[in-house]
N, C-alpha and C positions, 0 to 999 in steps of 0.2 A: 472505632471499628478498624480490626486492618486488615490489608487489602488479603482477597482470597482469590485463586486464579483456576483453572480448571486444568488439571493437567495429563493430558490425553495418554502419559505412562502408565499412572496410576485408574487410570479410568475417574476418579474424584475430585473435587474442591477443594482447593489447599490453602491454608494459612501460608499466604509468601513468606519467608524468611532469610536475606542475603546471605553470599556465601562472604559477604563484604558488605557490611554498610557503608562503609566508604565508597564505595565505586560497583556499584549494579551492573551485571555485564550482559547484553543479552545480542541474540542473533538471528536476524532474518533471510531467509533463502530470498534473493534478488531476481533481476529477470535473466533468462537470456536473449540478448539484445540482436537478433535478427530482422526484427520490424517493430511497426507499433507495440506498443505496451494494449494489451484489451484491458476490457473494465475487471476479468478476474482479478488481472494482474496487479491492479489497483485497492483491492480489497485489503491483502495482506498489510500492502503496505500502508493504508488509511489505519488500521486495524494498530498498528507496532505503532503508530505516531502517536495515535491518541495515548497508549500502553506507556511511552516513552515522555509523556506529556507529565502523565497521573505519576511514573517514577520518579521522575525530577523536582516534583513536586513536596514528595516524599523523603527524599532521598538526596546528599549534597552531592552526588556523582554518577551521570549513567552514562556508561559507553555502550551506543546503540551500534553494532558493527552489520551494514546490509548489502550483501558481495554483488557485482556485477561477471555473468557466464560471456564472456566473449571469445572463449573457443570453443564449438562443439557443430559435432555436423550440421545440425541445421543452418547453422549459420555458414557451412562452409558451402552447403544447398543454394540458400539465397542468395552467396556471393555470387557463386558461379550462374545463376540463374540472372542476376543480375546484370553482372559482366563487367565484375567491381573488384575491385581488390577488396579483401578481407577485413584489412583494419580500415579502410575506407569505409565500409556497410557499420562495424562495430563505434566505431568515431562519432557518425552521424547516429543513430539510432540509442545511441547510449545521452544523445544527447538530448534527444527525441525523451527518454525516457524520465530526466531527470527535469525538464521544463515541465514536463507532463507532470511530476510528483509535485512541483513548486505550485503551477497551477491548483493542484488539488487542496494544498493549507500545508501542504508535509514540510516540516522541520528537515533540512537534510542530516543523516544519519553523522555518527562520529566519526567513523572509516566507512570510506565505501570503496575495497579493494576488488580489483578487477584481475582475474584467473590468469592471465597470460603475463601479470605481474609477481607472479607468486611460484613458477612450476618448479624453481630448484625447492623449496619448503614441500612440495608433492612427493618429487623424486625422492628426500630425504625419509620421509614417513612411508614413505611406498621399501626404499629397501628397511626400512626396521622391520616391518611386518613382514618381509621373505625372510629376513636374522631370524624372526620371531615364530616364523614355522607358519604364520596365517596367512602368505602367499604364493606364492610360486611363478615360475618362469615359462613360455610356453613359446614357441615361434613367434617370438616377437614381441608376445603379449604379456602380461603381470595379470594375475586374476586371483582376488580372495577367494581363499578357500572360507565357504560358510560351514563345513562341516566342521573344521577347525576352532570354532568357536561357539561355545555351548552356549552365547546369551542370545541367540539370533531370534529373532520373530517377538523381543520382550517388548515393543514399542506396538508393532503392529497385530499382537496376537494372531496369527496366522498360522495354522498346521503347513507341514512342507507341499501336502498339493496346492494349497490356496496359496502359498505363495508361488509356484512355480506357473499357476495359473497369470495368478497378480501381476509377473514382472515380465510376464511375456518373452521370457528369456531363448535366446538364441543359442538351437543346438550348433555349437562348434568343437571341430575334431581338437582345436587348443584346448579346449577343457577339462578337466577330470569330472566337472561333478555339473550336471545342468544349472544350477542355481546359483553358481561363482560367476560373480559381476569383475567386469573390467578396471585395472586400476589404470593402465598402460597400453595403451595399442599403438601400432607404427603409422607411421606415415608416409605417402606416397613424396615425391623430394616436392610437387608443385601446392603441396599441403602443409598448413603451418605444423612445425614439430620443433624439437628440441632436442638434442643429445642427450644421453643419459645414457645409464648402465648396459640398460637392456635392445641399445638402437635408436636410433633417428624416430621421433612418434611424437606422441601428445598423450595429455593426462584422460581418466574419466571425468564423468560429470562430481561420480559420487564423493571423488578423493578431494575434488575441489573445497569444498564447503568444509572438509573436517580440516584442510592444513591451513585456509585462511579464517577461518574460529580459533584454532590455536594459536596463530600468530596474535591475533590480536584480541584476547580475553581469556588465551590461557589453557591447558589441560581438561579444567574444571569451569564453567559458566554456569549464571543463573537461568536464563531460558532463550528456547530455542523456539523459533517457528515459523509457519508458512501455511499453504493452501490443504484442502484435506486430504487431497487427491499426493500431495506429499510423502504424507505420512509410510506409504509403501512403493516402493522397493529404496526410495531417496534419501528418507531420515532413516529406517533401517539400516539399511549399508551405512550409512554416516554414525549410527553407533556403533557400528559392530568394527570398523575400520580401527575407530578414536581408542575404543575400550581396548582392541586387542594391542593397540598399539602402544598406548598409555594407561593399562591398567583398569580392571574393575573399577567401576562406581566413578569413572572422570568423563568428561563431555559433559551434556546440560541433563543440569538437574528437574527443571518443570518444562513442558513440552506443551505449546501452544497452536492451537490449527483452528482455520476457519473456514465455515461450510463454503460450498461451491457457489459461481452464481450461472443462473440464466438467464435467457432473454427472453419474454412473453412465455415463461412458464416450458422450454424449453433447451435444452443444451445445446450452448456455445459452437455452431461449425458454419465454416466457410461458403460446403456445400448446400445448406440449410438460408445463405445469408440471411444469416444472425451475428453474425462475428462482429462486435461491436468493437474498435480501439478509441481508447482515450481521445487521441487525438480527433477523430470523428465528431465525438461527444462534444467538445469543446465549441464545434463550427453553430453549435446551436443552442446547447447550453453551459453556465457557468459552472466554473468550478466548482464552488460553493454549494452550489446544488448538486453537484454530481458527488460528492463528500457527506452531506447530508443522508442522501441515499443509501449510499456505504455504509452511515452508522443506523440505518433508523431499523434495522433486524439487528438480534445480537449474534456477535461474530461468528458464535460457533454453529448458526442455523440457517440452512442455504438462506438466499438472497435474490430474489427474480425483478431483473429491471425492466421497468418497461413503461410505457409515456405518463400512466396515470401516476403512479409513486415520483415519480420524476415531477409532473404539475403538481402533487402534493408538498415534496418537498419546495418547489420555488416559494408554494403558496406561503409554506409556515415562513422559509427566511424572508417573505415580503411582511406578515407577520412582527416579526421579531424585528426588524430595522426598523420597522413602523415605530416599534413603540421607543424603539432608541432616535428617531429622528428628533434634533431639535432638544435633546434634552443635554446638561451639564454631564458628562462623566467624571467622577471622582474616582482614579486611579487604586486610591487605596481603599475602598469598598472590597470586602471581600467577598469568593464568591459563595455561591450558594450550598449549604452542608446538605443541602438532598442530593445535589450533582454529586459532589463527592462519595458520599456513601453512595449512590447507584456504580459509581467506577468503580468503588474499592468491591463491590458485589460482583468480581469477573467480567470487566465491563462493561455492565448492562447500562449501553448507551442510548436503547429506547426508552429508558427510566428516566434516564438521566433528559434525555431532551422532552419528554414526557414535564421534566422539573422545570426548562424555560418554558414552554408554553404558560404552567403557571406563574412565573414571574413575570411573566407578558400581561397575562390577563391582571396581575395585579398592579404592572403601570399604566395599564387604562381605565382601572375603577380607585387609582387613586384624586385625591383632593386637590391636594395642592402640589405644583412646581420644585418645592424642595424635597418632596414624598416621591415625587413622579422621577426623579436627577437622582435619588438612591437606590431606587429600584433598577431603574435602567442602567444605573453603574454596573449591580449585583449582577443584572443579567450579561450584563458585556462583558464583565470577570469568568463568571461563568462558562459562557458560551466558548471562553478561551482554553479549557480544560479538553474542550470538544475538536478545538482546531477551526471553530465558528465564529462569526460574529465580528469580525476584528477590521473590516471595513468601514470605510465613511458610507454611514447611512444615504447621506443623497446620491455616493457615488455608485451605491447598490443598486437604485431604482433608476440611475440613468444608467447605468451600464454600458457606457460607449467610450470609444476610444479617442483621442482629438479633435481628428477628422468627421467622424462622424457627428461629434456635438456642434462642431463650428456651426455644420450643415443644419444641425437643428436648430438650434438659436436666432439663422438665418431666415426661418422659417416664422418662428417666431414672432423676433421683429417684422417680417411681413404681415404678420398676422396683426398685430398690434398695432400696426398702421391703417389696416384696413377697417380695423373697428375705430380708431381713431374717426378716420372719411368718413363713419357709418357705409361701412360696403360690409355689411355681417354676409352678403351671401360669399362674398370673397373669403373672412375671415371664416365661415365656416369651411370655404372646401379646402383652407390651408390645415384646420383642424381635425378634418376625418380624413387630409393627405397625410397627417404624421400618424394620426390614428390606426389608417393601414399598414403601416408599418411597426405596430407594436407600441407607441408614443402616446399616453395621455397627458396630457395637460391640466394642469390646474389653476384656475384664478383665483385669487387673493388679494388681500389692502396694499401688499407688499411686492406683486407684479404677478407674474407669470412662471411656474414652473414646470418642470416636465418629468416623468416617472416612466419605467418598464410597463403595460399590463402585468 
């Protein structure tokens, strides 16, 4: 079967096809790095790993390219709100971002270029397109003209009110045409900028993403994508920029987006506290889990988080290690051909985890030892197509850091001593002391261990 992908150009399901077998080139919209990362933020990029997982799989070459926005107002907002310098806020929080993706199982991407590395490649494609008649000069500013280019609204199907609607566009007396987005604007001297043609400034958002996709995967790329909420005014401009500037039919070929999330059935706002970041998540649940989540809706159909799918997920990976606990894994077991076919089906990752559960259930009704060690290989293979699974089983159910195990062990041995003495009332209140805090215990021929609830 090969793989088919949905591609939000076309409105339909496409037979993938490289524009290069050799080297798959694909590109994801990154954050911009003024704070935490939220769990939207987290979607896309759970989304491209798994994507970049199943390619590589496929494929002897993928260059995953997923940029970092470290200049744009908002950030220059939270500097100054801050009371920080600029690359101090983007330093830290970029960093914030990328522990946060590691946390999560994400493979880090091939290039991860960051905008304020890249603005002469801006400036260069910002003057073709004024050579090229698609932009123009304005007090200061650079602003594509949209009228100028007959393919505009072909990604987001939009007539000209919905899109002027859509993009929330600011009437400015620099404009000719309400609907021409910024390529270039100035900057004030206490504001990061750059020289160039047109003055002291800094680039847009939208030019960002088209010159560092070309720099590194080329005029032409296999696919593009990001959140849905993208899709307009952002990937828009980003082909309409690319095309006028290199030509009909170049930039990415299949277009990938994935639905919104919320929180209890709700949209994502501060006001609302609901604003969930990653980092947050983290203080209370595993990564592991919080990834699980991410895949257990298929990409392109919103996603609402919220405690119960969260204890659902722990439950299944408490599940799934269970049955990997204690058993041989055989490296070269391969994995499971329903997982695969569910990826190569635009990837339908609840199918596909759908498939470990039943290789779960069949290393616990199997017989023998040698049955039970090939199964649980398949699944551990498996579970790696997902970006799952790929922990020590016992280390999953203790889930604690050094410090924290010492303390429990300590306990332990208390415990064991007291039943030694026969003091069970001791050794019970050492039991439901670790018990309140999350800790069961198990006894066995072989001692004493300790597990998550």
């Amino acid at each position: 079967m090969p793989l088919s992908l949905y591609n939000t150009l076309t409105r339909k399901k496409e037979t993938f096809t490289p524009l290069d077998p050799d080297n798959v080139r694909l590109y994801l919209c990154g954050p911009t790095v003024y704070d935490f990362a939220h769990i939207g933020n987290a979607r896309p990029s759970v989304i491209f790993d798994v994507l970049t997982r199943l390619l590589r799989c496929l494929y002897s070459e993928v260059t995953f390219v997923r940029n970092i926005t470290d200049i744009d107002d908002k950030i220059i907002k939270a500097a100054q709100e801050n009371k920080e310098k600029i690359m101090d806020l983007t330093r830290r929080t970029t960093e914030y971002y990328r522990n946060d993706m590691k946390a999560l199982g994400n493979i880090p991407p091939t290039q991860e270029p960051l905008a304020t590395e890249h603005v002469e490649e801006m400036i260069t494609m910002i003057s073709h397109l004024i050579e090229a008649g698609h932009a123009y000069e304005s007090d200061g500013h650079v602003l594509f003209s949209v009228k100028s280019f007959a393919g505009y609204g072909q990604l987001s199907r939009c007539n000209h009110d919905e899109m002027l609607a859509g993009a929330r566009v600011e009437v400015a007396p620099y404009k000719r045409d309400a609907e021409d987005f910024i390529l270039w604007k100035p900057s004030l001297p206490e504001i990061p900028g750059w020289d160039s043609p047109w003055g002291y400034g800094r680039p847009g958002w939208h030019i960002e993403c088209s010159a560092m996709a070309q720099k590194y995967l080329g005029e032409t790329f296999d696919i593009h994508g990001g959140g849905h909420d993208l899709i307009f005014p952002h990937h828009e401009n980003e082909i309409a920029q690319s095309q006028a500037c290199f030509g009909s039919g170049t930039f990415a070929k299949m277009w990938l987006h994935n639905g919104m999330v919320t929180v209890d059935g709700e949209k994502m706002s501060k006001s609302l506290g609901n604003f969930i970041t990653i980092h947050q998540l983290f203080e209370t649940t595993p990564g592991e889990v919080v990834r699980l989540v991410l895949l257990s809706s298929h990409y392109r159909q919103p996603l609402d988080w919220n405690t119960q799918v969260a204890d659902q997920a722990h439950q299944s990976l408490d599940r799934f290690y269970n049955a990997l606990r204690g058993r041989k894994i055989n490296e070269t077991v391969p994995s499971s051909e329903a997982v695969k076919l569910a990826l190569k089906d635009d990837l339908n990752t609840p199918l596909a985890i759908s498939a470990l559960h039943e290789i779960a259930t069949r290393v616990n009704k199997a017989q023998s030892d040698a049955e039970k060690d090939t199964l649980a290989s398949e699944l551990k293979a498996s579970g790696a197509w997902l970006g799952l699974l790929q922990q020590d089983p016992e280390m999953w159910f203790k889930g604690a850091d050094k410090g924290e195990e010492d303390a429990i062990l300590e306990l332990i041995d208390a415990r064991n001593k007291a039943r030694a003495a026969k003091d069970f009332s001791e050794a019970d209140r050492v039991r439901d002391e670790l018990l309140a805090k999350g800790i069961v215990l198990e006894d066995s021929s072989q001692g004493t261990s300790w597990r998550r609830e």
